[in-house]
LOZARO-631124 format. One record per residue (C-alpha): x, y, z; residue in three letters. Coordinates in steps of 0.1 Angstrom, whole numbers, plus 5000, padded with zeros to 4 digits. Last residue first. Example, Ala and Ser with C-alpha at 12.3 -4.5 7.8 and 13.67 -1.06 7.14 Angstrom:
+------+------+------+------+
!    X !    Y !    Z ! resn !
+------+------+------+------+
! 5137 ! 4989 ! 5071 !  Ser !
! 5123 ! 4955 ! 5078 !  Ala !
+------+------+------+------+
! end
This chain:
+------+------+------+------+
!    X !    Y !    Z ! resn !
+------+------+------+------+
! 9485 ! 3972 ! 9555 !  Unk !
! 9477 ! 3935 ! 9540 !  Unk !
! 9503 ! 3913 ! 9546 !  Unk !
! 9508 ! 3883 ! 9519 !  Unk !
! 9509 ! 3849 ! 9530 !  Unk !
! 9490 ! 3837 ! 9500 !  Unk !
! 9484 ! 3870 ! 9478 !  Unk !
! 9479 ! 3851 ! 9442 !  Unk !
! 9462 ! 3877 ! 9421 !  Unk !
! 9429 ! 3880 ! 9408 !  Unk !
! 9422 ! 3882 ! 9369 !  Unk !
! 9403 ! 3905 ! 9351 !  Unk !
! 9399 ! 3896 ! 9316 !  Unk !
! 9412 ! 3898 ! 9279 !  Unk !
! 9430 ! 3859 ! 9286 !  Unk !
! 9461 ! 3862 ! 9273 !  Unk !
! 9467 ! 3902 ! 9284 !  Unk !
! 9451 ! 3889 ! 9324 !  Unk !
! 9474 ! 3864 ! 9328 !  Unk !
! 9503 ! 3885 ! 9323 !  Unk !
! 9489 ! 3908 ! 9344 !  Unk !
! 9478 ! 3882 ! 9372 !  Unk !
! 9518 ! 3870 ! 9370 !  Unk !
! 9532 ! 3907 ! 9373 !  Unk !
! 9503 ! 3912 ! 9403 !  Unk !
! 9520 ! 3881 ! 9424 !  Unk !
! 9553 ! 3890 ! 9413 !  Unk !
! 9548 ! 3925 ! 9431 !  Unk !
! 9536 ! 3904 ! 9461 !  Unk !
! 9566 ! 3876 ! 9457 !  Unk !
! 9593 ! 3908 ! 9460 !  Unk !
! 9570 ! 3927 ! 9486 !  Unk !
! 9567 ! 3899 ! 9511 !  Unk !
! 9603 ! 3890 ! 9503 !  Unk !
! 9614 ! 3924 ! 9517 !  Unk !
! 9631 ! 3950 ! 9490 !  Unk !
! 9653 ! 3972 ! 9516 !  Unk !
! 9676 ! 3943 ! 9524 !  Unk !
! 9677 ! 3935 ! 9560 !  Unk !
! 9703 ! 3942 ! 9580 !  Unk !
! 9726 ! 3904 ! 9583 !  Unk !
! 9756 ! 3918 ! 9595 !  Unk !
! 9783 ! 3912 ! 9572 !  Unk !
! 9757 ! 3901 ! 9541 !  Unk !
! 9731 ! 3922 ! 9542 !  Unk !
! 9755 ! 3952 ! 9550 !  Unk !
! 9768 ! 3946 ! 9518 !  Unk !
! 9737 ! 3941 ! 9501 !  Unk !
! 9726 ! 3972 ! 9512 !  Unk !
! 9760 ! 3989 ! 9499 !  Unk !
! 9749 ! 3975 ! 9468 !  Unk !
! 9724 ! 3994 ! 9465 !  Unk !
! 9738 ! 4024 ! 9476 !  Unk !
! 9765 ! 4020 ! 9443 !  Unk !
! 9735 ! 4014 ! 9421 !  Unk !
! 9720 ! 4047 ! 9430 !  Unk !
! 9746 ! 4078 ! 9433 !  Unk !
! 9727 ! 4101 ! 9451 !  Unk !
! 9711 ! 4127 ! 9446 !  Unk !
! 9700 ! 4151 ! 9475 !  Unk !
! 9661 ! 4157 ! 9472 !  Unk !
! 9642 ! 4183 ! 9454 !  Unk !
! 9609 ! 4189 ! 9466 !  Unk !
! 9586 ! 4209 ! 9442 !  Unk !
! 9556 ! 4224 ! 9463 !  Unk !
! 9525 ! 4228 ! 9439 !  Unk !
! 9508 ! 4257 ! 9448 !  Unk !
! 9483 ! 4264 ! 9479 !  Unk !
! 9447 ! 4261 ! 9479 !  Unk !
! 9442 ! 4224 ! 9481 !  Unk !
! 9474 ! 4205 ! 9488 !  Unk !
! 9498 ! 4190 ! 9462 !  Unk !
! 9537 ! 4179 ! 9465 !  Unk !
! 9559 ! 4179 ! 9435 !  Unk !
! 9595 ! 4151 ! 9448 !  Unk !
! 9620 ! 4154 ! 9425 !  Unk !
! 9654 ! 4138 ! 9430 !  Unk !
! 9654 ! 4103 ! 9409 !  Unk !
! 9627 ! 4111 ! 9386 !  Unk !
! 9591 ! 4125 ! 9387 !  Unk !
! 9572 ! 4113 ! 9420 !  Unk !
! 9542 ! 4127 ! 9427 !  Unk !
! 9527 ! 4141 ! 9456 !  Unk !
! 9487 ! 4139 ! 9461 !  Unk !
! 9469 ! 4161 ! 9491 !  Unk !
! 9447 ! 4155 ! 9519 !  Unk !
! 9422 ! 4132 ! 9509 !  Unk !
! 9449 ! 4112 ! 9492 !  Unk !
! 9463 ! 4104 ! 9455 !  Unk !
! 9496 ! 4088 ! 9444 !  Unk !
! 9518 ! 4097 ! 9417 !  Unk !
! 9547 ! 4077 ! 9404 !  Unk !
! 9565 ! 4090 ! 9373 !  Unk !
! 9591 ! 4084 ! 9352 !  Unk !
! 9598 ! 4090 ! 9315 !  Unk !
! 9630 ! 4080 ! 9295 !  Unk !
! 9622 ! 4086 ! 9260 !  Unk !
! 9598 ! 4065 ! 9237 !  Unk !
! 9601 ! 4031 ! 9222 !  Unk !
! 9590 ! 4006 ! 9251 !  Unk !
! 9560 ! 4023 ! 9261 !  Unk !
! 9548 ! 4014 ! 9299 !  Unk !
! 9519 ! 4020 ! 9317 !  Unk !
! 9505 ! 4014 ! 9348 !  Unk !
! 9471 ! 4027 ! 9364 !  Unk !
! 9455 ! 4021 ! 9407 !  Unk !
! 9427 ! 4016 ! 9431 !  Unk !
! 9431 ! 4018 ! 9464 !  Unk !
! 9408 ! 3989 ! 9480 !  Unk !
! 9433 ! 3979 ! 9511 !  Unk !
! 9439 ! 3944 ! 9491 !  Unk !
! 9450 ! 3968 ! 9459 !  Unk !
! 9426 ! 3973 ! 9424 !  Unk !
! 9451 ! 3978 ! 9396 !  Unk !
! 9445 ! 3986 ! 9357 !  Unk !
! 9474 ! 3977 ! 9335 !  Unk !
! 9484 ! 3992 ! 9301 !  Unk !
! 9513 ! 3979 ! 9280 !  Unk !
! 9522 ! 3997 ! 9247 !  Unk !
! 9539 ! 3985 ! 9213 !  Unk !
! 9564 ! 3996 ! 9193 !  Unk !
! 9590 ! 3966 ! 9188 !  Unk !
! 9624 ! 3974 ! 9177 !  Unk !
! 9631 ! 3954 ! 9162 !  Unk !
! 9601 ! 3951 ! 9155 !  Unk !
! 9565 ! 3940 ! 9159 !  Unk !
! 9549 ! 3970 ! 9153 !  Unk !
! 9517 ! 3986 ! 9163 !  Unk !
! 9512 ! 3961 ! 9196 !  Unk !
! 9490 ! 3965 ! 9218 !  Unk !
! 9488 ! 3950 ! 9255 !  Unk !
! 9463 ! 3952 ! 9275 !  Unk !
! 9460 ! 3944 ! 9314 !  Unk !
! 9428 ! 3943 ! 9345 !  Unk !
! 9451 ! 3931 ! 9377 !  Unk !
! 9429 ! 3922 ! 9410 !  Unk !
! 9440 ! 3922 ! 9444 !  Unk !
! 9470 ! 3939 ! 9448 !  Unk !
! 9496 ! 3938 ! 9478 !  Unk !
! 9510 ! 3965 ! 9498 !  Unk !
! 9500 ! 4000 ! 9492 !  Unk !
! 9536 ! 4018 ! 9492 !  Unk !
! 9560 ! 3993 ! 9485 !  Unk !
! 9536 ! 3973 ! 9464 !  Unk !
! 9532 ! 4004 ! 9440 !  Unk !
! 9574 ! 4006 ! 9437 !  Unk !
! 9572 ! 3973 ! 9428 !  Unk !
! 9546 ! 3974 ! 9405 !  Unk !
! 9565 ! 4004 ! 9390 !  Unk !
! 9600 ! 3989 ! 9384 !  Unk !
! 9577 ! 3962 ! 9367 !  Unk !
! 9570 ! 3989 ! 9340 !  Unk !
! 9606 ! 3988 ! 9324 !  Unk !
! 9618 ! 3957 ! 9319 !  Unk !
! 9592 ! 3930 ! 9322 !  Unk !
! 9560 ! 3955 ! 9317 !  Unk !
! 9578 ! 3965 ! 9281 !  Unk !
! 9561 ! 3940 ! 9261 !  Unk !
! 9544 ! 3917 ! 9280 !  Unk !
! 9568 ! 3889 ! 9283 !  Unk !
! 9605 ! 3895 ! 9286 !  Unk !
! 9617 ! 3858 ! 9288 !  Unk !
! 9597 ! 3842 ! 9267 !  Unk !
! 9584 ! 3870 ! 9244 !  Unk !
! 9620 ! 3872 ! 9233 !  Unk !
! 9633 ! 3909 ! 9231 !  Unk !
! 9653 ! 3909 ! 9260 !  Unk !
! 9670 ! 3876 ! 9250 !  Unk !
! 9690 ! 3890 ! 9223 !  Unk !
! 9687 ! 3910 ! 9193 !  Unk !
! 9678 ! 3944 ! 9179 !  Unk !
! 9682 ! 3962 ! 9211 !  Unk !
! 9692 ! 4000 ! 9209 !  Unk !
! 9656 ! 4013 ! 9204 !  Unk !
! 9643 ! 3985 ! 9229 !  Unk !
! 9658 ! 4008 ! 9253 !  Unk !
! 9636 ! 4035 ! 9247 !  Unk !
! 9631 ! 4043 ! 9289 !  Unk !
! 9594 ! 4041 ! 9298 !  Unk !
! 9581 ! 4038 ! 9331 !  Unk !
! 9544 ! 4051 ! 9343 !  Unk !
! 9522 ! 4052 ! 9374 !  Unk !
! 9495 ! 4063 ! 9388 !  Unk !
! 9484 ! 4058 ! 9422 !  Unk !
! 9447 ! 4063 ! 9437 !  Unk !
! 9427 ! 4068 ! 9474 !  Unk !
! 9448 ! 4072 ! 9503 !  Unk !
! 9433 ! 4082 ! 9532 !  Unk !
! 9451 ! 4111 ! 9542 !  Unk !
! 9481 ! 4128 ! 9527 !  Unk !
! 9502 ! 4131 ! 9556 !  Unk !
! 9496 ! 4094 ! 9571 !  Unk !
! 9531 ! 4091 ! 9584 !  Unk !
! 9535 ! 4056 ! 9559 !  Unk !
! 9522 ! 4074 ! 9528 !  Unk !
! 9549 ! 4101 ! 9535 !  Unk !
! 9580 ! 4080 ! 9543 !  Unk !
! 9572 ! 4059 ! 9514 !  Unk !
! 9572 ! 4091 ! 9493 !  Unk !
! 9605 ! 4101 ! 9505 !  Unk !
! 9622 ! 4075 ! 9498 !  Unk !
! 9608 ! 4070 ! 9459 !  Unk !
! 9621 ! 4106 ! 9459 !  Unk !
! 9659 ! 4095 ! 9474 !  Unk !
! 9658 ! 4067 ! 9445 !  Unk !
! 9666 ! 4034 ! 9468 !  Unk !
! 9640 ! 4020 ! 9461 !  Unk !
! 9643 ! 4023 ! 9422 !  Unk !
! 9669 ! 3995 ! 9425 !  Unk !
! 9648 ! 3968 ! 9428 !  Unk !
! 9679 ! 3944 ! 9425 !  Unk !
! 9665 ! 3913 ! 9445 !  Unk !
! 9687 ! 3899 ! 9479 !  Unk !
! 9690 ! 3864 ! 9486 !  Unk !
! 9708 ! 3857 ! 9520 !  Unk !
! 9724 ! 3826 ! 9526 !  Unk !
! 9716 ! 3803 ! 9552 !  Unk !
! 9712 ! 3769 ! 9532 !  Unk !
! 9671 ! 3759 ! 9542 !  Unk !
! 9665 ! 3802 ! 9539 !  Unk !
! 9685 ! 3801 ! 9503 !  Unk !
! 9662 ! 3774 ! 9490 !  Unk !
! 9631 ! 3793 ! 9509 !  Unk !
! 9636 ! 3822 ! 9486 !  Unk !
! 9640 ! 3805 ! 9460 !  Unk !
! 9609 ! 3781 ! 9465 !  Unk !
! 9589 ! 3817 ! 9466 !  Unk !
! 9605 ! 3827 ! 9436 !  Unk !
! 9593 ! 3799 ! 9417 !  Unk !
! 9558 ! 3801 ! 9426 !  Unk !
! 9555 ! 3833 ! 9419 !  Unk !
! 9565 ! 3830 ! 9384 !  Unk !
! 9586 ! 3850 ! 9358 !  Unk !
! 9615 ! 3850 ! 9380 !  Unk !
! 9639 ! 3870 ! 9402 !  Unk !
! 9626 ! 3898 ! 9380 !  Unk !
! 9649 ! 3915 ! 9388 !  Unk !
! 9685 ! 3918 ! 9395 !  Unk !
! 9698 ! 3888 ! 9419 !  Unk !
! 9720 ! 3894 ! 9449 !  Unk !
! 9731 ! 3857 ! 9465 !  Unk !
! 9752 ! 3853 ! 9496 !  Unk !
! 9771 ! 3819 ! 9481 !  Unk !
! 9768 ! 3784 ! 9500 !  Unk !
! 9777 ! 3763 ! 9475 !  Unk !
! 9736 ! 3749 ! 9475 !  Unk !
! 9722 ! 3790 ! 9473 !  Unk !
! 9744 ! 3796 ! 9444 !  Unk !
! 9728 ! 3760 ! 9429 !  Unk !
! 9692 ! 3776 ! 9439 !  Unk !
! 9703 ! 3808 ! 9429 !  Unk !
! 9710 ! 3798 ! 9394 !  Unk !
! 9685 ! 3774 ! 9392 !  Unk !
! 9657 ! 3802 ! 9394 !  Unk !
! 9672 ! 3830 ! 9373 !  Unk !
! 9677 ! 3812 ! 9341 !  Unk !
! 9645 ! 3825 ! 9332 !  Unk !
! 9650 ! 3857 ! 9339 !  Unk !
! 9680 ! 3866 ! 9314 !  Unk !
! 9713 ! 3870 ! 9336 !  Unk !
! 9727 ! 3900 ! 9360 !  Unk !
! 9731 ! 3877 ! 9388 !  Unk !
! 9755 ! 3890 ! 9416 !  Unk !
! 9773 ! 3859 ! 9433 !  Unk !
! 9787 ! 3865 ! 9466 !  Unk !
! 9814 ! 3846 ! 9490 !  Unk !
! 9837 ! 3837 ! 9467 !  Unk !
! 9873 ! 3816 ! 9485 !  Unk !
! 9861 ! 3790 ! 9486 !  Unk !
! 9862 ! 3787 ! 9446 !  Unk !
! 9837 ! 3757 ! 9436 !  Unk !
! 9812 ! 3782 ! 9431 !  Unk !
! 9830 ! 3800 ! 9410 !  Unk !
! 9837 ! 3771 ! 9377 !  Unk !
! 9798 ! 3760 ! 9388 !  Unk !
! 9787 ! 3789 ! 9373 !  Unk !
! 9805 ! 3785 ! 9334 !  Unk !
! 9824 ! 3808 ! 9311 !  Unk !
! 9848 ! 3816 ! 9333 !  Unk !
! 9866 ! 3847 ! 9336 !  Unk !
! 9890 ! 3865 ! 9356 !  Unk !
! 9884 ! 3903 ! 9363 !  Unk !
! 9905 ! 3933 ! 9363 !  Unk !
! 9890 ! 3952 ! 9355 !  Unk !
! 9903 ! 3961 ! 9322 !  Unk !
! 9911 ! 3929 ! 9311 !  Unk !
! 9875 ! 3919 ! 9319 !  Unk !
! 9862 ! 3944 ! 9298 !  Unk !
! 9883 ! 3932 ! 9271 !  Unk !
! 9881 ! 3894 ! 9275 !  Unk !
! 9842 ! 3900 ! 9277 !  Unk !
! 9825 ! 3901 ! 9233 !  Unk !
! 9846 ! 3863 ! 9230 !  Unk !
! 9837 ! 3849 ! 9261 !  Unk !
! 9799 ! 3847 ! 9250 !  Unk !
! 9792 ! 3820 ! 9282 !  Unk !
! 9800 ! 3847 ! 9308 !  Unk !
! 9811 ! 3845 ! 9344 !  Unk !
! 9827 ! 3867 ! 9361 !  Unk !
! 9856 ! 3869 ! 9392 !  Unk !
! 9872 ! 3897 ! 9408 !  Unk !
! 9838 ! 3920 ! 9422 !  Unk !
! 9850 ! 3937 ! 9455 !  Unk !
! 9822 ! 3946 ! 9480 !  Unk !
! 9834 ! 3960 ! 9514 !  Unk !
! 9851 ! 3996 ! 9504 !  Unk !
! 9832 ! 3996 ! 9468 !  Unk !
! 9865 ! 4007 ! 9444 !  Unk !
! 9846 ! 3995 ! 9417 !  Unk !
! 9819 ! 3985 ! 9421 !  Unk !
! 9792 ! 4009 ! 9399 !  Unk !
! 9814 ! 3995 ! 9374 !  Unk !
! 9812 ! 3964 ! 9375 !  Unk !
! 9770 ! 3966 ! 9383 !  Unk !
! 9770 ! 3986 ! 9350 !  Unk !
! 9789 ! 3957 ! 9330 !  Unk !
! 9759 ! 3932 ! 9345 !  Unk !
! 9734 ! 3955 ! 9332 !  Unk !
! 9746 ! 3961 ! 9299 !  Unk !
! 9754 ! 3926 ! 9294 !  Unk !
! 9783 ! 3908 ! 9316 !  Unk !
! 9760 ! 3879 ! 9333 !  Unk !
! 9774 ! 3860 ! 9363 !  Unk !
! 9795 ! 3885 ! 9387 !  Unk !
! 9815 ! 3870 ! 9413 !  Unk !
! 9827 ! 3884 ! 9447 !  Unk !
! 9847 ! 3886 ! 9476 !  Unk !
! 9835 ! 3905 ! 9503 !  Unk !
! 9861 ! 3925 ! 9519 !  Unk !
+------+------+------+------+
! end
């Protein structure tokens, strides 16, 4: 049994709880929160003891994970000092705001031996699957285009907090929602070249209405649209274009497959239940050393185009992204 902590207890960090409990391998007993007040309860529950600081767990021998579920920007010390006390590390995304500083994550955890997984959870989405597995055995062609869009209305239920601060969700909703979609573009093309993004904004909230538009040209020349609306009901979909067909992505399970001539075939995969197989992954990660299903290369390559987009909505320009050491398919 892997013994582990949990820093953050927001919505995101009390769904990880949750999603482990009763986990075979990976058993959550310790969490960290600074607002104690608004966790006795749900730790009570789950039986969880609480600290209100990091270093209170990793000083305990006796922890050998940390799951991060903290605003962004905190991110980068965080795993470095997890990294130092020698804890396995799982980090929900972004692991930061900057290339740069993920990259000397990643090789703080690589210099200590501990391995730093990133919560991209959307991978493991049997549809999202199953269109990797059909880009990479060449059944639709060459591939030419990929749309893509993520909203989810969140920002209807947040009137306060870090996820609304400009600092550490920049880019209106291309922080929460759409960079589940640059990842999930980078695991099917690789790396982007060059990152074209607006950002309008009708209302400054709370909530916030505004809209994020990005315009993609890959390393391997596919070109490629993201969008994100923070205010509007949950919508998915990733659709990628060949000379042999298109298939499209529309949630968790369904898979709509296009060839000239013939109808749309709707695929509809097992579900599963997400968060749970994640961490699984991690699991395995950590007794046996697989590798996590979100590589570093991909994780620094989808910051990479984050960065440029960012970039790109303060400056009104094209800007080209920072691939060094990337791998272009």
């Amino acid at each position: 049994m892997i013994n582990t902590a949990i820093v953050g207890l927001g919505r995101w960090g009390r769904n990880l709880v949750e999603a482990a409990a009763g986990h075979g391998r990976l058993h959550i007993c310790s969490a960290v929160e600074p607002v104690m007040d608004g966790a006795r309860d749900f730790c009570a529950a789950h039986g969880l003891s609480l600290f209100d600081e990091l270093g209170t767990v990793l000083a305990d021998n006796t922890i050998a994970a940390v799951l991060l579920a903290t605003p962004h920007s905190l991110h980068p010390a965080q795993v470095k000092a997890c990294a130092a006390a020698g804890k396995a590390i799982f980090c929900e995304k972004p692991l930061a705001l900057h290339r740069a500083d993920a990259a000397a994550m990643f090789d703080a955890c690589r210099r200590a031996g501990v391995p730093l997984a990133v919560g991209h959870n959307r991978r493991f989405w049997p549809a999202m699957r199953a269109l990797r597995e059909m880009v990479a055995s060449c059944e639709l062609g060459t591939l030419l285009h990929i749309e893509g869009h993520n909203s989810n209305e969140n920002s209807q239920n947040v009137t306060a907090g870090w996820r609304l601060s400009p600092e550490e969700s920049p880019g209106g909703g291309l922080t929460g929602a759409g960079l589940h979609v640059l990842d999930a573009f980078v695991s099917l093309l690789g790396p982007v070249r060059t990152v074209h993004t607006t950002f309008t904004s009708r209302a400054p909230g709370p909530p916030p209405l505004d809209t994020t538009l990005m315009m993609l040209e890959f390393a391997n020349g596919v070109t490629g649209t993201l969008a994100t609306v923070r205010a509007t009901p949950l919508f998915w979909r990733v659709h990628i274009f060949g000379t042999q067909g298109s298939a499209e992505v529309l949630d968790e399970t369904t898979l709509v497959l296009r060839r000239s001539g013939q109808p749309p075939e709707v695929r509809a995969l097992p579900r599963i239940d997400v968060l749970p197989a994640e961490l699984d992954a991690f699991a395995d990660m950590v007794e046996v050393g697989l590798p996590f299903p979100v590589p570093e290369a991909d994780v620094l390559a989808t910051l990479s185009a984050f960065e440029a987009g960012l970039k790109s909505i303060e400056l009104g320009v094209t800007v080209s992204c920072d691939n060094q050491d990337s791998k272009i398919p």
